[in-house]
N, C-alpha and C positions, 0 to 999 in steps of 0.2 A: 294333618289333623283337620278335620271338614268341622268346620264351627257354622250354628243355625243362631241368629238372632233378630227380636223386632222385626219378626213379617220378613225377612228375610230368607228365603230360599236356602241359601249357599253363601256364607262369607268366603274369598276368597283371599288367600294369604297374598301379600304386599309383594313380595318378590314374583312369584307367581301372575300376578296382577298386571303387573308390570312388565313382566317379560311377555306375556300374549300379546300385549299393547303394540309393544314395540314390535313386534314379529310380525304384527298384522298389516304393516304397511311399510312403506319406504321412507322412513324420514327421515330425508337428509336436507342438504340444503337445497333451500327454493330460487336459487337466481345470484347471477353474479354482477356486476358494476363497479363501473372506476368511478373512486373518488378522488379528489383534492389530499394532499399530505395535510391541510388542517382542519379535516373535517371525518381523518378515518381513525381519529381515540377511540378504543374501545370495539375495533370490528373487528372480522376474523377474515384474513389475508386470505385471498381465491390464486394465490401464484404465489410461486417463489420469487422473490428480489432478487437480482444478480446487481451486482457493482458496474458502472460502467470509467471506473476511474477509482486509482490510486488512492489509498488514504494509508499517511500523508502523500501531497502529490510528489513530495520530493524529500532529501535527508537534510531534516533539520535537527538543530539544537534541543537539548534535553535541559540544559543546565544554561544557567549563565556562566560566561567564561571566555576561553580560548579555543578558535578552529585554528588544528594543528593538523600537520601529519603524524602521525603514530609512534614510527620510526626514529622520527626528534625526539622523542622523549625517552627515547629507552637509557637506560643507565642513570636516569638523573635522581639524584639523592640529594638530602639536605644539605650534605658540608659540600657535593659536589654537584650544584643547577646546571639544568643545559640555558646554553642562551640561545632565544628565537626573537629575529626581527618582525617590527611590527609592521605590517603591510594596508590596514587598514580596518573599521569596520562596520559589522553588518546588523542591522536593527530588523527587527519585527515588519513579515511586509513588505520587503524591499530585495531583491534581486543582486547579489552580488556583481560587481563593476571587475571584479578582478581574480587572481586567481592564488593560492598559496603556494608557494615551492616549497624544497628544499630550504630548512633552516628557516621558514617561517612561520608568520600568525598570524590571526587577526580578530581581534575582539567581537563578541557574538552575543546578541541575546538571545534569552530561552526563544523557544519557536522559530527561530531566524532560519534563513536556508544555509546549508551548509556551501562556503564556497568552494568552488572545483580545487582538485589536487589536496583535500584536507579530509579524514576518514576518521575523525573522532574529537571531543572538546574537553579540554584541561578545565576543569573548574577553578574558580579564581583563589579558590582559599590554596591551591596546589601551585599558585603562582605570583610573581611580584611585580612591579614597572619598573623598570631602570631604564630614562631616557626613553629612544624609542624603542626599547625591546623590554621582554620580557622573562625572567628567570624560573625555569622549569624546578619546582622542588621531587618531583613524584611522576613514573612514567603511567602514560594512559593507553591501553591495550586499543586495536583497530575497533573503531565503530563504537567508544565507550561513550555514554553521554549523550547517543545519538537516536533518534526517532529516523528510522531509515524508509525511504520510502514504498508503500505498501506494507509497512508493518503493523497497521491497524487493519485494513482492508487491502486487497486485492481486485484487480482489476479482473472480471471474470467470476469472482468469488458467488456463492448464495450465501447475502447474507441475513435474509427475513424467510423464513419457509411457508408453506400453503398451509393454512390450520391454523397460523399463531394467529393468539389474542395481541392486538396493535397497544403497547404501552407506551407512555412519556417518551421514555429511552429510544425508543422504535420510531418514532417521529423523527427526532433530533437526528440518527441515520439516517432516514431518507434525506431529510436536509443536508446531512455530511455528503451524500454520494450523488446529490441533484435526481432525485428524482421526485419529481413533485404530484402524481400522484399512482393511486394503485389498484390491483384491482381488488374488489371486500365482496364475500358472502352478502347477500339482498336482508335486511330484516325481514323475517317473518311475520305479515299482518295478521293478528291475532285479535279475534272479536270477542269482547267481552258482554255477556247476556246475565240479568241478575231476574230472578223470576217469583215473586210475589204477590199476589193481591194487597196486600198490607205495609209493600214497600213504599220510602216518600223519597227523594231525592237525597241531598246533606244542601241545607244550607236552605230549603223551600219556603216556599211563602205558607204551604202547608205545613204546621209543624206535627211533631208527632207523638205519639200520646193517644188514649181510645183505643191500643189496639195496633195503631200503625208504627211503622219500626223504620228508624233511618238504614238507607242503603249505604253500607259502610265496604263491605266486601268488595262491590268493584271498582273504587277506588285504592283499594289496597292491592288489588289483584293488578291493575290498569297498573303500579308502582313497582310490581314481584315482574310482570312481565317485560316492559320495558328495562329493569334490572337485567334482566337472562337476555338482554341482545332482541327483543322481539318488536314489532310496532303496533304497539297497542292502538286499536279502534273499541269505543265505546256505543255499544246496540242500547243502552240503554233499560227501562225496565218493561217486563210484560206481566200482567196479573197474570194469575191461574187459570188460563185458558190453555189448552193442549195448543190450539187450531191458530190461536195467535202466535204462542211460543213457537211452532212450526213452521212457521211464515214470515216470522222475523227471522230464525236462523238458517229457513229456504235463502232469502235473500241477501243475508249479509254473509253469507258464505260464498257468492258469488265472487266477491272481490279479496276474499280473508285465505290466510293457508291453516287456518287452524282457529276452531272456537273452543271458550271455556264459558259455561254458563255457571249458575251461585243459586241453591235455593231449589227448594220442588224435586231433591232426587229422591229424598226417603219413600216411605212406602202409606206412606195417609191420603186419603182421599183429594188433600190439595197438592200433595204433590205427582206432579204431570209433567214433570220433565222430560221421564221415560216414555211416556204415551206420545210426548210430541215427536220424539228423536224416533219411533218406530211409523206415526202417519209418514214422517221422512222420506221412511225407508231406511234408516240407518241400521249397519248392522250396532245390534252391542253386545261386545263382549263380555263387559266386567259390569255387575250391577248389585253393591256390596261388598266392601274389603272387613279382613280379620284386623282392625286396627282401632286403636281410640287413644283420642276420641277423631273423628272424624270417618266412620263406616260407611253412612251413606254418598258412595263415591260411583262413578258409572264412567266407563270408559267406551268410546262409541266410535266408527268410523262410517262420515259421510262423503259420497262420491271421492272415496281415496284420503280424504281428508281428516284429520283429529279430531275431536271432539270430547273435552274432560269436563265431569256434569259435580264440581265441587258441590258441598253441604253448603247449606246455609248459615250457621251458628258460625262467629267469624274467628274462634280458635280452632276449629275443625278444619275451616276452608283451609286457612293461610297451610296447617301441617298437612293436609292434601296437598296444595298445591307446590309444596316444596318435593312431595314424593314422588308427584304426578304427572304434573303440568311442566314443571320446570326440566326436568329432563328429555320431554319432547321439542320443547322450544328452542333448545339449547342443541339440539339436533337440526332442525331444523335452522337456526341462524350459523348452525357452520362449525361450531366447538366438537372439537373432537373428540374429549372425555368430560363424564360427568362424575362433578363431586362437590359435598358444604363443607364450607372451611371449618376447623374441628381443633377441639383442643381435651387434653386426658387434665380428670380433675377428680377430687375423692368426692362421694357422696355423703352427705353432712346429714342422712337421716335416711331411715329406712322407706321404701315404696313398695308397696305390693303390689300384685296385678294376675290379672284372669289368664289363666292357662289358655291356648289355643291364638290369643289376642295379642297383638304386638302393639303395646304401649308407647304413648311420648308424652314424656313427660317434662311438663316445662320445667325449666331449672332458673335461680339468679347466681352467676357466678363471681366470688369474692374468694379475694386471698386471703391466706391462714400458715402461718409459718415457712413463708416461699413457696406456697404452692400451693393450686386453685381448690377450690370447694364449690361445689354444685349445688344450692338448698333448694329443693323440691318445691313448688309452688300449686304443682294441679297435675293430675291427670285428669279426671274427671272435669266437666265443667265447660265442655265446647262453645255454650255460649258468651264466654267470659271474656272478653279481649282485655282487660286490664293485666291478664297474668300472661298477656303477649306483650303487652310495654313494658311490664315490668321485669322481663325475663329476657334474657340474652341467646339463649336456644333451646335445645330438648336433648334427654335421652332417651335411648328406644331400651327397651324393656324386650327383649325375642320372647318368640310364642311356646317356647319351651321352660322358661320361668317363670316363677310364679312370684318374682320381685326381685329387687335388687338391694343388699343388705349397706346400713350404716359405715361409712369406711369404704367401700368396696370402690375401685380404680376405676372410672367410667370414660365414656366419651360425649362427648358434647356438644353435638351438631348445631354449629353459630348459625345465626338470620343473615347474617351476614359480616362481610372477613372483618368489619370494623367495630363489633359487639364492646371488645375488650377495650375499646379506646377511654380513656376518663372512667373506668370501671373498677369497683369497688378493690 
């Protein structure tokens, strides 16, 4: 369905949108480098890890108790114990001195190594002290009890692959296997451009008021980017000149793998975004999506390179730039799929919405008899950032409804995975 609105040409559908985007260029990852094992939280592995060592390096103890042989113990029952002499024993840490035969034992703490000739450990409650020996109540099968070596890892093994996201867990292995650093996808340097005559800084000696409007966008965008794995640089702002806007993002593209600019896409006399991105040269492909709120959106590629020309009004940007921006970035720094973390919740009141347009609408979500409820806050209202703090995520509304009824099962694309944390 070809939807025409506000000066608008041609809305183009979201998916659609999206996929020419993407088709248009190569984005994959920009560069690879070894880091440090404490400094690659959070990146995306360019190599497979192989192990170059055993984990454990050797068969130790599961339990506190007894290293036994096996074989000792078979038969032994309560009214009838085997007896095993005590031979000595082995603590945490420390290298056995000796070795266990036939009809012997030797006391062991959990993690100890196991000492030679001994293939399994008697737990103590399974056993008694008499003098120097010990009375078997309960036989213990080969290897019971025992952490054998290479039963966690293998020497040889892949055990971190090319793609994964580096977690907690993923660190503490590479410490388990010695290897201290590795090699990560390059973050993607990503320029952030905000474009107003009317903009003031946050925080300026100029305040704002008359007319002028604090620059809130790229400091939220400069927040979503570095989120996605990217490195954010900050261009700063340009009034509504084409000729400047053009020339700050001729030059900071020089050193960037990918610019987002805020502001000046729509279609009004001060917006010149598009004019600057064509003195360029740039090609664009996408200039207006079927979406709200957030329509004025412009999808652009200079010399190879991205270019997403988010709306101004800072509820519009951020749900562009979740659509938009963040699935290029996230290519780009090395992730190999894209997806917002999401939870199914009932809708706690009816929403309508414009056929053709694919809605999002902010939701606050709160429980209700074991299970979530999504209360509508805004579709409309792009300007309104309060109903993005106050709201936890969105649903989309598809361009083939004309609303989403009271009750009805939804889904609920979170800001991110920790929305629900302390949440109603």
């Amino acid at each position: 369905m070809e939807v025409r609105w506000r000066g608008f040409k041609r809305l183009t559908p979201v998916g659609e949108a999206l996929k020419s985007f993407i088709a248009s260029g190569r984005f994959g990852p920009v560069g690879v480098e070894a880091v440090r094992w404490d400094e690659c939280l959070g990146r995306i592995l360019a190599e497979d890890v192989v192990s170059p060592v055993d984990v454990p390096a050797f068969n130790r103890a599961a339990m506190d108790g007894y290293a036994v042989r096996s074989e000792d113990t078979f038969g032994a029952k309560l009214d009838k114990p085997r007896k095993l002499r005590l031979v000595g024993r082995v603590e945490m840490g420390e290298k056995p001195g000796f070795e266990v035969g036939p009809g012997e034992a030797a006391e062991i703490s959990t993690g100890a190594m196991l000492p030679d000739g001994a293939d399994a450990v008697l737990i103590v409650e399974h056993a008694s002290v008499v003098g120097g020996s010990i009375l078997v109540y309960q036989p213990v099968s080969p290897w019971r009890n025992v952490n054998r070596a290479g039963s966690d890892v293998r020497s040889g093994e892949v055990v971190l692959r090319r793609g994964q996201f580096l977690r907690p867990q993923d660190i503490g292995l590479l410490c388990l296997i010695g290897k201290d650093s590795v090699k990560v996808y390059v973050k993607p340097k990503v320029g952030i451009l905000s474009v107003g005559s009317e903009l003031v800084e946050p925080f300026s000696q100029s305040p704002a008021g008359l007319g002028r409007v604090v620059d809130i966008d790229r400091p939220m965008v400069r927040c979503l980017v570095e989120r996605c794995g990217g490195d954010a640089q900050d261009w700063g702002i340009v009034g509504d000149e084409a000729e400047l806007v053009a020339e700050r993002l001729k030059e900071g593209m020089k050193g960037a793998h990918m610019a987002i600019t805020t502001g000046g896409v729509s279609v009004g006399k001060s917006d010149i975004t598009i004019e600057a991105l064509r003195l360029l040269g740039a090609k664009i492909l996408v200039h207006g999506v079927a979406i709200r709120p957030g329509s004025p959106v412009a999808l652009s590629i200079y010399e190879g390179k991205p270019v997403v020309s988010l709306p101004g009004p800072p509820a519009a940007c951020l749900i562009a730039f979740h659509l938009f921006a963040r699935p290029v970035i996230r290519r780009l720094a090395g992730f190999r799929t894209e997806f917002l973390p999401c939870v199914r919740a009932r809708l706690a009141a009816r929403v309508p919405s414009r056929l053709g347009n694919r809605s999002h609408v902010r939701v606050r979500l709160y429980r209700k008899d074991g299970q979530f409820w999504a209360e509508p806050l805004q579709v409309t209202g792009s300007g309104i950032l309060s109903t993005m703090t106050r709201s936890q995520g969105f649903v989309v509304v598809p361009e083939d409804r004309e609303g989403l009824e009271e009750g009805e099962q939804v889904t609920v694309y979170l800001y991110t995975p920790h929305e629900l944390v302390g949440g109603g």
